[in-house]
N, C-alpha and C positions, 0 to 999 in steps of 0.2 A: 331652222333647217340647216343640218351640213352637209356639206358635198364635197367629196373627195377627186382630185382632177392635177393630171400633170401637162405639162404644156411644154413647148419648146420655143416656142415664138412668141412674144408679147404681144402681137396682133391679135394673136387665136387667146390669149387670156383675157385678154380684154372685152372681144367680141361674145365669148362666153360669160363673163360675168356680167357684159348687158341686156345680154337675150333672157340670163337667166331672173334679172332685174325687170324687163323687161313682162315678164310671167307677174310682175306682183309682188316683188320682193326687193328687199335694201339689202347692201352687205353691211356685213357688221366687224367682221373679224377675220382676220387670214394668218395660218399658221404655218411659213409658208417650207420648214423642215418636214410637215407632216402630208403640204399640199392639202388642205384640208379648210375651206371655205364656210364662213356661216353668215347665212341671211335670214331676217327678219320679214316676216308678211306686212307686207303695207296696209296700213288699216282708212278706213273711209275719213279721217279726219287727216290724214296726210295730205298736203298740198299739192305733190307733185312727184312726180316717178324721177327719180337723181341718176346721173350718169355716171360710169367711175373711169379712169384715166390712170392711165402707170407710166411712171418713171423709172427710171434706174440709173444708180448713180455707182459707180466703180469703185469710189473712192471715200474713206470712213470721215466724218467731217468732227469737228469739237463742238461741246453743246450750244454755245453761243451761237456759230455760222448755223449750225443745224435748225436754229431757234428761229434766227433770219429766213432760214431756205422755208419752212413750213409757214412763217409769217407772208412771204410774199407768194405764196401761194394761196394761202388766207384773205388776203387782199382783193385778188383776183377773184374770189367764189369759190373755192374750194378747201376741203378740210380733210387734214389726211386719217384715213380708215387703218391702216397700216403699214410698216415702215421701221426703218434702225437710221442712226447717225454712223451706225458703222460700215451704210452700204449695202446695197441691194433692190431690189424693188418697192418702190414705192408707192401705195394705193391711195391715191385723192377722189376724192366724192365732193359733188356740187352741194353748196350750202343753197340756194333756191333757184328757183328755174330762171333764171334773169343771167346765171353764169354763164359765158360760152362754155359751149361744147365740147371743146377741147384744150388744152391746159399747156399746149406748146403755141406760141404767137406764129410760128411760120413754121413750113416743111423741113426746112435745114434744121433745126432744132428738135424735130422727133427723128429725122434720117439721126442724128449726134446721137439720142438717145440710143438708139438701135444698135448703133454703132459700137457704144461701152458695153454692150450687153454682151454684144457677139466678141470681143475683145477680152471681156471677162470670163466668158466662157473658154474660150481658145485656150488661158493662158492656166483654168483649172483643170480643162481636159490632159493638158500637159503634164501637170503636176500629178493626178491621179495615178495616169497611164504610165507616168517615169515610175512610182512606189510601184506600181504593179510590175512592172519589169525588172527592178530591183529586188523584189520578195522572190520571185520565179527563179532570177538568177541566184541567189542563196539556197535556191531548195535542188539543188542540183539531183538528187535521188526522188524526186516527187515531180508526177503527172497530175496537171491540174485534170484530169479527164479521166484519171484510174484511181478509183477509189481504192484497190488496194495498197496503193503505195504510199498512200497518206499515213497507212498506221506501221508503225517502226515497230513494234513488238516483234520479236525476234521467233519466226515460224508460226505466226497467230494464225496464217489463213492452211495451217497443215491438223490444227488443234481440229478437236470433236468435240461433239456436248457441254456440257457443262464447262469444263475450261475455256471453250471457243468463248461462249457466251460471256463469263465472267471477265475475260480479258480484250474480249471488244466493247462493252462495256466500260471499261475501269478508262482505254485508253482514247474513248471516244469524243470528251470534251477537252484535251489536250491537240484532240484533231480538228475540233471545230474552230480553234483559237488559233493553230494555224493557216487554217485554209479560209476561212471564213475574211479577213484583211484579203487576200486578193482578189477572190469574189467582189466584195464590195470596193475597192479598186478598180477595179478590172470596166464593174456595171455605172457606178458614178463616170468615170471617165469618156465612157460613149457616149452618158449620157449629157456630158459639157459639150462633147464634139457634133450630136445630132445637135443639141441646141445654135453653135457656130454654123453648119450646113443648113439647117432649115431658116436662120435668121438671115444667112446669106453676106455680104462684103461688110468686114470691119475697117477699113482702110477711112 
């Protein structure tokens, strides 16, 4: 089964992939550029219904520490479903019901996780929202809100028939290529800074 879901908060993903585990099902796989979840039906010879637990880590590690960090996690009862050495979220799943429940030994250490996340996020919303303000300022003759001014053809929208069409047309995927970067600028960057608001104090 996949299931498509974006989240802002690592609480609320969490708490969804155990409800949805919770129904009958293991995760299996997370794809996490597409947001796009896949789980496995538990079948009657499964032992136990597994909890899953996320991390995040800010900072890209070398194979070797990255080796250690998923070993001592391994140690502990947990085995990671998903995840990069270069950073990001990371999905650990209980290897048998005997693992605690949760994958951080005290509270100060999932508040830290929290903490990188919203930090991480802060400092891509920045990034985003800076290229979107710099593409806008370059486009000094373009209204990101008036679609007529996107196309530079010179009297396209005074054209009739045939010509109108052929030259809205011709110049329409040269207008997608530039509007289309601030768009997705513009919507990634909100979407870094809801994540910072709804995750709440990175300090």
């Amino acid at each position: 089964m996949k299931r498509f879901h974006v989240f802002l908060d690592l609480n609320e993903e969490e708490d969804w992939i155990n409800a949805v585990q919770e129904a009958g099902y293991c995760l299996t796989a997370v794809n996490p550029f597409l947001h796009r979840y896949t789980f496995a039906a538990l079948t009657t010879t499964d032992q136990f219904n597994p909890y899953t637990r996320l991390d995040f880590r800010d900072k890209g590690m070398n194979r070797r520490n990255y080796q250690n960090y998923r070993q001592l996690f391994s140690d502990s009862g947990w085995r990671l479903i998903a995840g990069s050495r270069h950073g990001g979220i990371q999905y650990f799943q209980q290897k048998n019901a005997t693992s605690d429940h949760d994958i951080f030994s005290d509270e100060r250490s999932k508040v830290r996780c929290r903490q990188r996340f919203s930090r991480f996020s802060a400092i891509y919303g920045a990034v985003f929202l800076s290229y979107f303000f710099i593409f806008i300022k370059g486009m000094e003759n373009i209204n990101i809100v008036d679609v007529r001014t996107w196309y530079l053809t010179p009297g396209l929208w005074q054209m009739q028939g045939e010509w109108f069409w052929k030259a809205l047309l011709f110049e329409t995927p040269f207008v997608l290529l530039r509007i289309l970067p601030i768009y997705i600028f513009l919507i990634v960057g909100i979407y870094y800074l809801c994540r910072v608001i709804r995750t709440g104090d990175w300090e």
